[in-house]
Structures are given as structure tokens and as C-alpha cells.
C-alpha positions in Angstrom: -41.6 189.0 -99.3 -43.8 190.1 -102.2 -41.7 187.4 -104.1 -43.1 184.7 -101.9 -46.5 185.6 -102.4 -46.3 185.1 -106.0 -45.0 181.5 -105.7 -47.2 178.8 -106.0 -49.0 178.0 -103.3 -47.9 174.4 -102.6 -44.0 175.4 -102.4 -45.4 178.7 -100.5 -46.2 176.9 -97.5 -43.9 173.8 -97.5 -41.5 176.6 -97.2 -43.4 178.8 -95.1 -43.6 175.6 -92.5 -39.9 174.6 -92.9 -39.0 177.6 -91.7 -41.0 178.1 -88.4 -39.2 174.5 -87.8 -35.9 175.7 -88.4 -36.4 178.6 -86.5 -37.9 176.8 -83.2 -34.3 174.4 -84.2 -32.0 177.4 -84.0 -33.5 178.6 -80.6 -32.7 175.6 -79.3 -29.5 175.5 -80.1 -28.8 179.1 -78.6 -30.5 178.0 -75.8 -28.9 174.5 -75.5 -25.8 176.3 -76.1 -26.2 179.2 -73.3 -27.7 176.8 -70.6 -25.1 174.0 -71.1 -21.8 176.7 -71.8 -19.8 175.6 -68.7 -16.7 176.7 -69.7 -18.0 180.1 -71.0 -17.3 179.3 -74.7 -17.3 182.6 -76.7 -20.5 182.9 -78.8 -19.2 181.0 -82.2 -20.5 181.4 -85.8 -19.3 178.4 -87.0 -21.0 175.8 -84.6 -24.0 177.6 -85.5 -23.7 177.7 -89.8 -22.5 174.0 -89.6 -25.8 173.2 -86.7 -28.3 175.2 -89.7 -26.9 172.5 -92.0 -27.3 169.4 -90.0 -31.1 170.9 -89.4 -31.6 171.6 -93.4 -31.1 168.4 -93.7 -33.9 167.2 -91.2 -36.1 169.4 -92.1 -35.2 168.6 -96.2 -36.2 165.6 -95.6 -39.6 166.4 -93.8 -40.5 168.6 -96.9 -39.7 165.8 -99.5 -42.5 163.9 -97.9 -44.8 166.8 -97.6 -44.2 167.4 -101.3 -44.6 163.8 -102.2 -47.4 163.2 -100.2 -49.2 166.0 -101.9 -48.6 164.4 -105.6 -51.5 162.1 -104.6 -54.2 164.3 -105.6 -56.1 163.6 -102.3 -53.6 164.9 -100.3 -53.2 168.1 -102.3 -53.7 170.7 -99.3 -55.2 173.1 -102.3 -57.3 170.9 -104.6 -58.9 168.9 -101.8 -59.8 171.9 -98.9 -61.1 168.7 -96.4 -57.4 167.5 -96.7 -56.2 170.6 -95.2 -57.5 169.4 -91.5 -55.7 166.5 -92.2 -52.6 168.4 -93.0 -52.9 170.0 -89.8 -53.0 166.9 -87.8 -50.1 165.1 -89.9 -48.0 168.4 -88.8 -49.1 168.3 -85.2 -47.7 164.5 -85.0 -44.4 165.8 -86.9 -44.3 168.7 -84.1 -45.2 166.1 -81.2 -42.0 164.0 -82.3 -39.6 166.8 -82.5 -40.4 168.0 -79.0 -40.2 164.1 -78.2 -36.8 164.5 -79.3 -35.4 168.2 -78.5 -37.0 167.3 -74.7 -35.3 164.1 -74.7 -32.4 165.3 -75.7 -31.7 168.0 -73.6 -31.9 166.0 -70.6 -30.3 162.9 -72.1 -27.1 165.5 -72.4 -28.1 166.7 -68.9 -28.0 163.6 -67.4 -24.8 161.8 -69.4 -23.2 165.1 -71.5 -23.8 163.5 -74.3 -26.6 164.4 -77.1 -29.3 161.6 -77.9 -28.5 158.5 -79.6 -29.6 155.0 -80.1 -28.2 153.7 -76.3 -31.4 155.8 -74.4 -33.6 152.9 -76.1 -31.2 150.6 -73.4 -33.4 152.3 -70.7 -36.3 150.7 -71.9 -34.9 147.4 -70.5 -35.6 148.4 -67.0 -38.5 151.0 -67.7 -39.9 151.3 -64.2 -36.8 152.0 -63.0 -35.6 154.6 -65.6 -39.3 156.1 -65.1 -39.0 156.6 -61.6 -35.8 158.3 -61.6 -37.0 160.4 -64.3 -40.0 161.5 -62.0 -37.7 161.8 -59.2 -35.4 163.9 -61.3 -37.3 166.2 -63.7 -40.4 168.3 -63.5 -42.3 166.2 -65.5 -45.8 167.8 -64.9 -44.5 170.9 -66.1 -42.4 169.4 -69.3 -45.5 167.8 -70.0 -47.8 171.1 -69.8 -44.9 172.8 -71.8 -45.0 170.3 -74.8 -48.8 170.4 -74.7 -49.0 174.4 -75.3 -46.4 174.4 -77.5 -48.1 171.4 -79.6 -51.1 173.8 -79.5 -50.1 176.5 -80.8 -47.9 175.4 -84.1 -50.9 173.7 -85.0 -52.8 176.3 -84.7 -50.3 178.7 -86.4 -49.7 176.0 -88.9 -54.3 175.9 -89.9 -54.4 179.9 -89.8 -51.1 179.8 -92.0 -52.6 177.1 -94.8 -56.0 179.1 -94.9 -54.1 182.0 -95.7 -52.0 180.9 -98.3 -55.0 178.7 -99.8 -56.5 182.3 -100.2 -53.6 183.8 -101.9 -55.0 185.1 -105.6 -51.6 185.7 -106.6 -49.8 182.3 -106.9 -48.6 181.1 -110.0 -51.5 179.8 -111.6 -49.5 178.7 -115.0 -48.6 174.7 -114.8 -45.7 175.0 -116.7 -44.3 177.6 -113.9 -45.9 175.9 -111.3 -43.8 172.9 -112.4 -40.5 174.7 -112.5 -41.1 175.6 -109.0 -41.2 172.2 -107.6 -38.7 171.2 -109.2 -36.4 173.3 -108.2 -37.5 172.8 -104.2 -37.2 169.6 -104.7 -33.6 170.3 -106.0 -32.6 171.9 -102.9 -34.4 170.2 -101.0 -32.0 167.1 -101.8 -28.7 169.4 -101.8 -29.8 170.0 -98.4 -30.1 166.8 -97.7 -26.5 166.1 -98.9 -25.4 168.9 -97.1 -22.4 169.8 -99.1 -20.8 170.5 -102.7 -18.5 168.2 -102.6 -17.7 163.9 -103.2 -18.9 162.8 -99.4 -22.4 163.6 -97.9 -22.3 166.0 -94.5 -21.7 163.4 -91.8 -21.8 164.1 -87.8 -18.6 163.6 -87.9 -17.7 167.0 -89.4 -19.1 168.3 -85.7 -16.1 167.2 -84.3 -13.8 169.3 -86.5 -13.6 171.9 -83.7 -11.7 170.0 -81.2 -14.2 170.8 -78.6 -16.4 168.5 -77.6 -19.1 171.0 -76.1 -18.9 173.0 -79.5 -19.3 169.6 -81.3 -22.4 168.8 -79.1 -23.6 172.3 -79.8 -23.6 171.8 -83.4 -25.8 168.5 -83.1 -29.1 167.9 -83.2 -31.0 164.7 -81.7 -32.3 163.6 -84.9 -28.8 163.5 -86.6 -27.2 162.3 -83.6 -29.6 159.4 -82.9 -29.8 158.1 -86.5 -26.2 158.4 -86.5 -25.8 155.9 -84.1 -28.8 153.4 -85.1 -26.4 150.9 -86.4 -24.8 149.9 -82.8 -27.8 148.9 -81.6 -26.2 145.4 -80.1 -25.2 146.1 -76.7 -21.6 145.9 -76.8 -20.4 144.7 -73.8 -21.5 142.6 -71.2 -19.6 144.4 -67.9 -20.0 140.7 -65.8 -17.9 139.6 -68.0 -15.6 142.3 -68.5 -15.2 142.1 -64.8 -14.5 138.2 -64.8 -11.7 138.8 -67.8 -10.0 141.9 -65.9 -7.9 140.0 -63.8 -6.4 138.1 -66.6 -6.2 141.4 -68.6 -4.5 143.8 -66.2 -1.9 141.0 -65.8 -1.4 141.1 -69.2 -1.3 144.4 -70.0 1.3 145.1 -66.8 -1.4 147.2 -65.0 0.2 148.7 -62.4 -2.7 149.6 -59.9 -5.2 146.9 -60.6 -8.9 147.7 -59.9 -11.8 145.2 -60.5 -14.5 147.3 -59.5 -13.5 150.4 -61.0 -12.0 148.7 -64.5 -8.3 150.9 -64.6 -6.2 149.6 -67.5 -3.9 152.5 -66.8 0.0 152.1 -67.0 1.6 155.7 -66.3 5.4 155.3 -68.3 7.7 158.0 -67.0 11.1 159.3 -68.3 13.3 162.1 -66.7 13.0 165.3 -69.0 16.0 165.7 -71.1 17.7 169.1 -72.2 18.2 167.4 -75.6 15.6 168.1 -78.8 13.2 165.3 -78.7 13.2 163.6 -82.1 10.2 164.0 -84.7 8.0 161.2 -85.2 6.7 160.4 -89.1 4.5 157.3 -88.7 3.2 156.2 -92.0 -0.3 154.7 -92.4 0.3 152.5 -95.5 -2.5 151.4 -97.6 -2.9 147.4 -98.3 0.5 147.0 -97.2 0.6 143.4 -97.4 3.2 141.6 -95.9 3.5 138.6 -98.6 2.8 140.7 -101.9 6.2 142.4 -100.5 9.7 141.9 -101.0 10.8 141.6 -97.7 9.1 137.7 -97.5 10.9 136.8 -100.5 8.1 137.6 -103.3 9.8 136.7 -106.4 8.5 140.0 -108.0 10.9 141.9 -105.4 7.7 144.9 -105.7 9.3 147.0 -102.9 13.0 146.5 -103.3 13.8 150.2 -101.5 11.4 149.6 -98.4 13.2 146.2 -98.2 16.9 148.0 -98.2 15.2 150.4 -95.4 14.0 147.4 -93.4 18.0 146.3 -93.8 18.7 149.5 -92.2 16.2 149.1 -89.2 13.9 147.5 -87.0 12.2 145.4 -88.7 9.1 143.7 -87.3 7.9 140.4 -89.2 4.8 139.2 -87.5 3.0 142.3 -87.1 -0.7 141.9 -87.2 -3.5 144.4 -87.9 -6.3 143.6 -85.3 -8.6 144.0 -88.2 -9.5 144.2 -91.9 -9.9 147.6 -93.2 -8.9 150.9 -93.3 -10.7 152.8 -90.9 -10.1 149.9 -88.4 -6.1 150.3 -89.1 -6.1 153.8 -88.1 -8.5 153.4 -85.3 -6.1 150.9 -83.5 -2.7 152.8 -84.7 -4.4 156.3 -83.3 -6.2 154.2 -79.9 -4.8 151.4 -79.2 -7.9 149.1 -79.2 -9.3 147.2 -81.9 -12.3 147.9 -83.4 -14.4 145.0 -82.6 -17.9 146.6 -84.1 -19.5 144.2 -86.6 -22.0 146.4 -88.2 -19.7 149.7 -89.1 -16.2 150.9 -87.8 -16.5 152.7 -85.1 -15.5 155.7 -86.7 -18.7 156.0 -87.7 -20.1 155.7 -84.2 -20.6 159.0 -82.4 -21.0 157.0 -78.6 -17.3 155.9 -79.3 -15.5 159.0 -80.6 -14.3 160.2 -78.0 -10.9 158.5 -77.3 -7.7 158.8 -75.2 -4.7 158.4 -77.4 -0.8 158.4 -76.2 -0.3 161.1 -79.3 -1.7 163.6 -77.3 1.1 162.9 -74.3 3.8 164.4 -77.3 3.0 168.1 -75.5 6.3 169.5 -76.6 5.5 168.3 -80.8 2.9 170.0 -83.3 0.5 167.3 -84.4 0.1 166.9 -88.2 -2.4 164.5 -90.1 -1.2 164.5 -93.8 -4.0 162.5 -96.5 -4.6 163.0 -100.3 -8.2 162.7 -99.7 -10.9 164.0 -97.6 -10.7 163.1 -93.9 -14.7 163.1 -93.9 -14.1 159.9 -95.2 -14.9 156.5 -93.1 -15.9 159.7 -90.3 -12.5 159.4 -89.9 -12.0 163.2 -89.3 -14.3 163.3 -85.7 -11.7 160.6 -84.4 -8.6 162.4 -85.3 -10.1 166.0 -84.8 -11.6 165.1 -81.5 -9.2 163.3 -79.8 -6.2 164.5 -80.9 -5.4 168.0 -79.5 -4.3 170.6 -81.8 -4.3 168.8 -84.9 -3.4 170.2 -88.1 -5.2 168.0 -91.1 -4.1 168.1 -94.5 -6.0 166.7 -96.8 -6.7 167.1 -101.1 -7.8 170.4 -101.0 -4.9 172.2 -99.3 -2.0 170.8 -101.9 -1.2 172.6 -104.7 -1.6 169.3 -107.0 -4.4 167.9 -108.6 -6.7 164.8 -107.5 -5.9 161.7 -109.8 -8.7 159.5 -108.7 -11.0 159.3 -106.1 -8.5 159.1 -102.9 -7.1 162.9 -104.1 -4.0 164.0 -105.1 -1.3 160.7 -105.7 1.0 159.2 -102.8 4.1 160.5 -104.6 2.9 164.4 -104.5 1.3 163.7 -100.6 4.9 162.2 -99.8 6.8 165.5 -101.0 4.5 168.1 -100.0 4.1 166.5 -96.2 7.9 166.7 -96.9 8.0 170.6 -97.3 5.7 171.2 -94.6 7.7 169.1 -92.1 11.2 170.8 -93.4 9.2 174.1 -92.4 8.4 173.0 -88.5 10.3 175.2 -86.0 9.3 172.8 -83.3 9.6 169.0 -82.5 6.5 167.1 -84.8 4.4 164.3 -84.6 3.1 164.1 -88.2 1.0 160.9 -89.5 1.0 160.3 -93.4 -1.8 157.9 -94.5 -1.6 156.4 -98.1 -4.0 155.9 -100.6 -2.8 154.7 -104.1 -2.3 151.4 -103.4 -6.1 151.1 -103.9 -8.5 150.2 -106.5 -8.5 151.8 -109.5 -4.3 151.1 -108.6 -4.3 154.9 -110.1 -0.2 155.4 -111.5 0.1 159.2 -112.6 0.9 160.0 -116.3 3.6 162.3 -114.6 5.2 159.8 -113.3 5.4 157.2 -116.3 8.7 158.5 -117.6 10.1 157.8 -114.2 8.4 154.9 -112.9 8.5 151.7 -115.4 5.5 149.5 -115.2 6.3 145.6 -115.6 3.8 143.0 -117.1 3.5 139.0 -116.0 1.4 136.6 -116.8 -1.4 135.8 -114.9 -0.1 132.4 -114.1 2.9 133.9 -112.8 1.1 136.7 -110.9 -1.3 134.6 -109.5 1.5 132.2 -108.0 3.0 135.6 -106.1 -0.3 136.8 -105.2 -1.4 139.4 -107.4 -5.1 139.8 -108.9 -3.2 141.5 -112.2 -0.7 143.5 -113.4 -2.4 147.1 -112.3 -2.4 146.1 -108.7 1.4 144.7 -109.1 2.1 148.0 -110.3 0.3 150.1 -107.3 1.8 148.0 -104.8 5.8 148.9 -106.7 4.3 152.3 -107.1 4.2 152.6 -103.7 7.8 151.5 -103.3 8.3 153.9 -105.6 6.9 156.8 -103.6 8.6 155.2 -100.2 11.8 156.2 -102.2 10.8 159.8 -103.4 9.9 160.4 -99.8 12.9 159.3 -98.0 15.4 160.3 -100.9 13.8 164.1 -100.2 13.7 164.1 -96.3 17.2 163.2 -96.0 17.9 166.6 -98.0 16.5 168.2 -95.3 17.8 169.3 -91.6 14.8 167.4 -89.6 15.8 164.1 -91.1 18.6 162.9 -88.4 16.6 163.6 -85.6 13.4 161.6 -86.8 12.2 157.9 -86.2 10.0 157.2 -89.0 7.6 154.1 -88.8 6.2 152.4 -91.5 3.1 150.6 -91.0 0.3 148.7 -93.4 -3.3 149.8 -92.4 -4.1 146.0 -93.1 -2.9 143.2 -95.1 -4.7 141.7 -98.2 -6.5 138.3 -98.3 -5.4 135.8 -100.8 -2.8 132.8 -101.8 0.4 133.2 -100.6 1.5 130.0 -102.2 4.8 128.7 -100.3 6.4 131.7 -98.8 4.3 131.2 -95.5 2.3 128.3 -93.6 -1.1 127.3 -95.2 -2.7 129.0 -92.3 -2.2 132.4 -93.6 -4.1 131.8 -96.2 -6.7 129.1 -95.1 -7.3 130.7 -91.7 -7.1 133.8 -93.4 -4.5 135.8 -91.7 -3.2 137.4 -94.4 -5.7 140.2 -94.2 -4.2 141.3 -91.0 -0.1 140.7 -91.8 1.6 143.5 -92.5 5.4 144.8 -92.2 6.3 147.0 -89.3 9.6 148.9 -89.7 10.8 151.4 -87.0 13.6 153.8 -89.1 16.1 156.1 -88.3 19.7 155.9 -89.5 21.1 158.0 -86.4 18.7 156.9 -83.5 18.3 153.2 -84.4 20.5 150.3 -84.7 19.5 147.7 -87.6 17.3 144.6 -86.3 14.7 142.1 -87.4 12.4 140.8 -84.7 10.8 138.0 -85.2 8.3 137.7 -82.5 4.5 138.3 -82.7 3.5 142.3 -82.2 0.5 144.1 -83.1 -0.5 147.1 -84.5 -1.9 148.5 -81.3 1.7 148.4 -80.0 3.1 151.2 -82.4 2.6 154.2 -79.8 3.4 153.2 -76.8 6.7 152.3 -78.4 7.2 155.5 -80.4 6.7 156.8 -76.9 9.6 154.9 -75.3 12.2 155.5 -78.4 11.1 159.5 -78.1 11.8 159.2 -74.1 8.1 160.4 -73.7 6.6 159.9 -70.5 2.9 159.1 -71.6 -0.3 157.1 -70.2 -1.2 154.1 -71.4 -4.9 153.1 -71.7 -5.2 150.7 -74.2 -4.2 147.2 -75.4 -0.9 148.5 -76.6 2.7 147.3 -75.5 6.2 148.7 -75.4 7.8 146.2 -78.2 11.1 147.6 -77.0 11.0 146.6 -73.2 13.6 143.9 -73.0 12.6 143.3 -69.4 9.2 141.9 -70.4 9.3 138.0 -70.9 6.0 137.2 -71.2 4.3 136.1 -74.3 3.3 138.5 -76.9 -0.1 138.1 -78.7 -1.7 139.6 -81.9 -5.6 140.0 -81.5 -7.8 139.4 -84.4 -11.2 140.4 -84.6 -11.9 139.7 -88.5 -15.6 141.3 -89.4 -15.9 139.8 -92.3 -16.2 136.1 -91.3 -17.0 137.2 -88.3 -14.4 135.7 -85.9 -11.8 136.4 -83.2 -8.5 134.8 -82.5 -5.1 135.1 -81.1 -1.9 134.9 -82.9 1.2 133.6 -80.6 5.1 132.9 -82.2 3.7 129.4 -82.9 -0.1 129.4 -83.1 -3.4 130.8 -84.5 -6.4 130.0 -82.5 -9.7 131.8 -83.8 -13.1 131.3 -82.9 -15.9 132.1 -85.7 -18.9 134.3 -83.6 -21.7 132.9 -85.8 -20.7 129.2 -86.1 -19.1 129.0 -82.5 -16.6 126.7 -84.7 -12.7 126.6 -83.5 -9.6 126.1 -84.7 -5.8 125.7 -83.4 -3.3 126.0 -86.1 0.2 125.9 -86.5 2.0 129.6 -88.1 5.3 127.9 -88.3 4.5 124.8 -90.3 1.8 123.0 -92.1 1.9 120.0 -89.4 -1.2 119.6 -87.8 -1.1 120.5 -84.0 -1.4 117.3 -82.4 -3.8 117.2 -79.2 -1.5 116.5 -75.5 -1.1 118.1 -72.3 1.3 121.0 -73.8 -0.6 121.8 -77.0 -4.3 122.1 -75.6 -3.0 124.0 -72.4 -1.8 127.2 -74.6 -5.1 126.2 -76.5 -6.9 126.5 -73.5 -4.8 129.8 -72.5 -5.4 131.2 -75.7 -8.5 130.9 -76.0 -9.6 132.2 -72.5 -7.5 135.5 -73.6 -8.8 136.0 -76.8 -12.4 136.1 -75.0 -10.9 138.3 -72.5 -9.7 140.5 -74.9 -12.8 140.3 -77.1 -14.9 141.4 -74.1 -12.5 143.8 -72.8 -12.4 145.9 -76.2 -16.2 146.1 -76.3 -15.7 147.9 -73.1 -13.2 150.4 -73.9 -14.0 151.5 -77.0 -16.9 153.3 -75.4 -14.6 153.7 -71.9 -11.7 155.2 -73.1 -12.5 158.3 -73.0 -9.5 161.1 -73.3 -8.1 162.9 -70.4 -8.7 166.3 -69.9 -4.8 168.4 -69.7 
């Protein structure tokens, strides 16, 4: 303590106030976390480190403006004594909005179990309402009374405090010293801010890396939380017409139990249990896997000559579609079912819609294992997988033995074989997802791998009629061939291999020219983003075939499911692409954020509407013929288009009403 008296007295008490902050920050938390325990959750360290940080960084942020502010030489609580009245006022409006917050916070997550973000400002539409129940509800006289004597005394703390330390003799008086000092606060003060060493920034995310949701809410705090979620301001569904599209959808979908007032979309799949070993599932998330830079559409450049000898050897699907461009939206609808239909950010990043059931968590009987060469805090990926995924064991860069070779973490190749040794080490049935990275810009090829792996070289005339930027993204996307082939060439060495369905999925598909091997409309209407090849693999459980009907990319679990013989509940969009029994017309949604528009995909058409122009469009995916206007033709238009709005609406719904089931 003697040490702080000698600092100077600026940094003193920016410090000295910080600190009564953070402490009034951490009782809330033990109190938040004693008076909302429910479950009787065990006192835990963690929750409480990882909360400290998430408050560091608030109150970081608070004390960069204090120290700025007091650059201005008439803010200077110590060269300008009147200032320091005005110091004290400035901290009594700091300390009036965080017991705005903390107070509306605690009963926002008394009222919905969920800690404060951007959607409370929705109450404001019907304010006398939301008012009255409030009054009706809380004791607001006494919150009120609280929050009064509690404003009272920090600010009066906060004046005795700064008279003190404006009276402290013993402060650095030197400037050169007194220099050194701020900057190192303000040094920290910005680590803080970051909140970790390390290439991503703390996100809220990493709350959810407890796989409790009341820990995760523990760890919170209102500011980060309601920040968090200031991007999805939009309301994102409009429940009239969610309502007026559920007929239509439950139809589709084969809900079983239909209910329009109480929105079920469930479809309960049961199989008898079986004394046999249920197979291990592999599902790989494959990055940029673009359907027409690949061999399997007859690119001359044959880049993925062994992934087109696998499709050879199983269920191959040739119209799959991604229901959007982008990572983070490719493993949102593989992992949930629903496509991510949010126009400002992926959901991902959207703490109101984390919480999500997913058909993985029906594999009771299989370990769950997320392999990635990067960091899962990535895209806020990890609170989706961590939170909704039950007992999941992430991999990621820093828990392989190899080195990072760019910034996506260690290369495909060395993921491929070490999820390989892990998997050859599991005493029980799996359900492991590998997610790809290398076929990415900077198109990153190893130097360990150059004796092995031979690059080629075109010109750009002739990489520019096969769809190729240049020869370093040529060579990621044969790279990853490449690494399909060390994979598979290493699991079949090993006893887990016979009894596995492996499924081979792109996260999206890459815009561009694809010249003659498809109709126009891939690449006018833009399609190609969102083709990619589906393949469904397993020498001893699966019979060779290539379908060519439409599917999507929500419809991979469900149909893992029903090859594993998993009895599972269906929430989502998905579909079983291995029913035979099912007739009806299959349809790929598009929700393209980019442009932005929405659309369906049928065996014959693309209809898509643009969301900003309200233009339309009805194109053939089978030929370049126009589609002629008559009776038959601007029916499915009609039909399509009246889905694809159903759909639209229905998606906003669920990816905020979707939430997982509790076991």
C-alpha cells in the first residue's frame, strides 16, 4: 500500500476508483450467482476469473476516458481543484448508469433467465404496458430508494477519496516518471480491454465454454451482454406471419402433431435399440468446398481426383446447397438445422440466439468431438458448439503437437492425422466433426509437405476459364484433396474405420464463372456461393450412389441420424434425404446476405427474391432457356415463392425459438 501512495496522483485515483467499481461488480456476481443458483451449482472459480475479465474490460474502458479526459488541462482533477466537483458529478452519472444496468439486469434475468441485452429496448414499444407490469411486479419504491443511497454514498466516498489523494505529498512529482506511469496504465488498461494474450479479443462467447448455461449467465455482466447483442437490433420475426406460414411449413417439414398457436415443428424419429455397436460418425466441415472448382463436375483441372474416386464409392449428393455464404453460417445450419438468416452478423455472434437444440446431442451412446486447427473463439463459434452440444470435447491449435502455419493454426494435413489418432484412441462409439481451414486465403501449402505434394501452374487464361483466381488458390483447393487422401489412407489403418459413415460436406461454395459446366444461373443468379458436394461414405455400411435431386445442408443430421439407427428429435428445417417413402418435393433455401436476397432451389428452378430491391426472378437450373410464363410454370413460381417467404419468416422465428431440450 505504501507503493500506491507514491504513485502519481492521477493514476492513484483512476485506480483507486476502478477498483471500488470492480469490487461493487464482483458482489454482484456472488450475489447474482447465490440468489439465482437453482440447481445448487458448486461455488466455481472459473466463472468467477473469466466474470473479473469481462468487468476489466468495462471498467478499462471507463478509465481510458477518465485518463483522456484529464489530458485537457481543465479537466486535470489536480491542476484545476474547481474541476474536482465536476469530477465527482461525472462519476455519480457513471455510477447512476451502472445501477441502471446491474438493476435492470437482474430482473431482466428474473423475468426471462436471460441476462440483459439489446431486445429489453423492444419493451419500449408498449411502454405503459411494460411499466405497469413492472409496478405490479417489483418493489419499485424501494429499488428506487436503494439506487438513491447507493448513488449517495460512492459519490461521496468518491469527493472524500480525491481530496485525499489531491493532498498526498508523496506522489511522483518528476514528469519524466509521472510519464512512465501513464503509460504503462494506459497499457493495461487496453490489455484489459482485449482481455487476452492471444490472436482473438475476449468475446462473450467464451462464457459459454462451461456447458452450463446458468454458469455462462453467471460469468456475464449487463454491459458486455447488451453491447454484445446491439447489432440485432431489427426485430427478427414478425409472429403474425410466422403463424400464417405454419400451416404450409408443418406440411412441409412432416410435422407430426401440428400446432398453430403453440408453433411445434417437432418430428420425434424412433428406431428399436439394437444389440449391435452403433457406427461412429466423422462429418467433415470442408472449407470453400466448391462444387464446380472440383473434379466431380468435370473441371478440367481434375483438383480433387481422390474425393472424386470416394464419391465413386458412395453416396454422392450433386445439388446440395448451403443456405448461406460463409463460414460461420455453414456450421450454424450443419450443427442446427436452420439457416442463419441474420443480415447484420451470424448469429454466432448473437448471445439471444445461442442457445440451440441440435440432433447431435440425441447420439447419447457417442463421445462428441469438435476437431479445428484454429481457435474456436473464432466467428463466437465456440458458445454455439460449447453450449448446445453436451459434453463436447474441442480441439483446436493449441492442443496439437504441430505448429501453426498461418493464421487458421496448424495445416489441414496435420488436423486430418492427429483427429485420426484421437479417434483410433476412443473406447466408445463417436460423433467427431472435423472443420477445415487451408483452403483459405493466404491458400497456406506447408514446406513439409512440398516434397510430397506437387504444385501445378496454368495460365491465367486457362485458370480463369475453370474458375480459379490463380494458381495459389488452384493449389489449396488440390491441397485439400491431398489431405482428404492422407486422412482416409490413415483411418482405414485403423480398427474404427469399418464401422464409420463419414460425410463430407463444403461449409459454402465460392462465387464466380463456372463457364459451361453448369447453367448460367449458377453464376448470374449467383448460386455458386452456396453449391457444394455432399458425400455420405462408408465402404461397409453404404452402397455406392449419386443422387441427383435438390438437398440442403440442413438435411445432413437428421440423415446421419437414420443411417446410425438413432432415434432423435427433429426441430429444425432438416430432412431425412434417405426416406424413400417421402415423394414430395425437396427444396434448397437460400438466404444470401450479401445481396441481400432469399430464394428456393427446386430439381428444375431458382426463384429468389432480392430484400432491398423487392426485385424477382425465376430461372431455369437445368438449362439456359428462359422459363416461359403459362399455367404450369408460374404455378410452382407462385408455390415457390409463397415457401420461400414461409421459410424466410419461419427461420427468423426459430433461431431465437429453438431452444435445446433439457435430458
Amino acid at each position: 500500500m505504501r507503493f500506491l501512495n507514491h504513485l502519481p496522483r492521477l493514476v492513484r485515483w483512476i485506480l483507486g476508483t476502478l477498483c471500488l467499481f470492480l469490487f461493487a461488480m464482483t458482489l454482484y456476481r456472488l450475489f447474482f450467482f447465490v440468489h439465482y443458483n437453482d440447481t445448487n451449482e458448486r461455488f466455481n472459480g472459473s466463472v468467477f476469473l473469466l466474470g473479473l475479465r469481462y468487468d476489466a474490460r468495462v471498467l478499462s474502458i471507463m478509465g481510458l476516458i477518465m485518463m483522456l479526459l484529464s489530458v485537457i488541462p481543465v479537466f486535470h482533477p489536480f491542476k484545476n481543484q474547481s474541476t474536482q466537483k465536476w469530477w465527482s458529478f461525472f462519476i455519480g452519472l457513471l455510477v447512476l448508469i451502472f445501477l441502471f444496468f446491474y438493476g435492470a439486469d437482474f430482473y431482466h434475468y428474473d423475468y426471462l433467465k436471460q441476462r440483459l441485452n439489446y431486445s429489453v429496448l423492444n419493451y419500449t414499444e408498449d411502454a405503459g404496458i411494460s411499466s405497469k407490469m413492472m409496478w405490479e411486479t417489483y418493489p419499485i419504491i424501494r429499488i428506487t430508494l436503494f439506487f438513491l443511497l447507493a448513488l449517495f454514498l460512492f459519490v461521496r466516498w468518491h469527493h472524500r477519496f480525491i481530496k485525499r489523494v489531491s493532498a498526498n505529498v508523496k506522489s511522483i512529482q518528476k514528469s519524466k516518471l509521472n510519464t512512465f506511469s501513464h503509460i504503462i496504465l494506459i497499457t493495461v488498461l487496453v490489455g484489459f480491454i482485449f482481455g487476452r494474450v492471444g490472436q482473438y479479443p475476449l468475446r462473450w462467447s467464451d462464457a459459454f465454454v462451461f456447458s452450463d448455461n446458468f454458469k455462462a449467465n453467471a460469468t456475464l455482466n449487463p454491459f458486455q451482454s447488451f453491447f454484445s447483442s446491439m447489432d440485432f437490433t431489427k426485430k427478427s420475426f414478425d409472429i403474425k406471419k410466422v403463424k400464417t406460414a405454419y400451416p404450409e411449413i408443418a406440411n412441409y417439414l412432416g410435422v407430426t402433431n401440428p400446432d398453430t398457436t403453440n408453433l411445434n415443428y417437432e418430428r420425434l424419429i424412433s428406431f428399436s435399440d439394437s444389440t449391435s455397436t452403433k457406427p461412429n460418425i466423422v462429418l467433415v466441415i470442408c472449407e470453400s468446398f466448391s462444387a464446380y472448382k472440383s473434379s466431380m463436375f468435370g473441371n478440367k483441372l481434375n483438383p480433387t481426383p481422390y474425393f472424386n474416386s470416394m464419391c465413386n464409392n458412395g453416396v454422392f449428393f450433386e445439388r446440395c446447397f448451403t443456405p448461406a455464404f460463409g463460414t460461420a453460417r455453414g456450421v450454424w445450419a450443419t450443427v442446427t438445422g436452420i439457416p442463419d438468416v441474420t443480415l447484420a452478423k451470424t448469429s454466432s455472434r448473437n448471445p439471444s440466439a445461442v442457445d440451440q437444440h441440435s440432433i447431435i446431442n440425441d447420439f447419447n451412446a457417442h463421445n462428441k468431438l469438435y476437431f479445428l486447427g484454429g481457435s474456436a473463439t473464432w466467428a463466437n463459434i465456440r458458445g454455439l458448439l460449447s453450449n448446445n452440444i453436451d459434453n463436447l470435447r474441442i480441439y483446436e491449435e493449441d492442443d496439437f503437437q504441430s505448429s501453426k502455419v498461418d493464421v487458421w493454426g496448424i495445416s489441414d494435413k496435420n488436423l486430418f492425422l492427429q483427429a485420426n489418432k484421437v479417434l483410433a484412441s476412443q473406447s466408445k462409439p463417436f460423433f467427431a466433426i472435423i472443420q477445415t481451414a487451408d483452403n483459405h486465403r493466404p491458400y497456406t501449402i506447408p514446406e513439409e509437405d512440398l516434397n510430397e505434394f506437387n504444385k501445378v501452374n496454368y495460365s491465367s487464361d486457362t485458370l480463369k476459364k475453370y474458375g480459379f483466381d490463380n494458381n495459389e488458390q488452384l493449389n489449396a483447393f488440390r491441397y485439400t484433396d491431398f489431405n482428404f487422401k492422407k486422412f482416409i489412407e490413415a483411418a482405414k489403418k485403423e480398427k474404427y474405420f469399418t464401422n464409420t459413415i463419414f460425410v463430407f460436406v463444403g461449409d459454402h461454395g465460392l462465387r464466380g464463372d463456372a463457364g459451361n459446366l453448369f447453367p448460367k444461373s449458377f453464376s448470374k443468379q449467383g448460386i455458386l456461393a452456396e453449391h457444394v458436394p455432399l458425400l455420405f461414405y462408408s465402404p461397409t455400411l453404404l452402397k455406392p450412389k449419386k443422387v441427383r435431386a435438390v438437398c440442403s445442408q440442413l438435411d445432413i443430421l437428421p440423415s446421419i441420424a437414420t443411417l446410425a439407427k438413432q432415434s432423435y428429435s427433429n426441430t429444425a428445417f432438416g430432412r431425412n434425404l434417405f426416406d424413400t417413402t417421402n415423394v414430395q418435393q425437396r427444396y434448397a433455401f437460400i438466404a444470401d446476405p450479401d445481396i441481400p436476397s432469399i430464394g428456393l432451389v427446386s430439381d428444375e428452378f431458382y426463384y429468389v427474391r432480392n430484400l432491398k430491391t423487392k426485385s424477382k426472378q425465376f430461372v431455369s437450373v437445368v438449362n439456359n432457356n428462359p422459363v416461359l410464363s403459362n399455367p404450369i410454370n408460374d404455378s410452382i413460381k407462385n408455390n415457390m415463392s409463397r415457401l420461400t417467404e414461409s421459410l424466410y419468416e419461419t427461420a427468423q422465428y426459430l433461431l431465437l425459438n429453438n431452444k435445446k431440450r433439457k435430458q
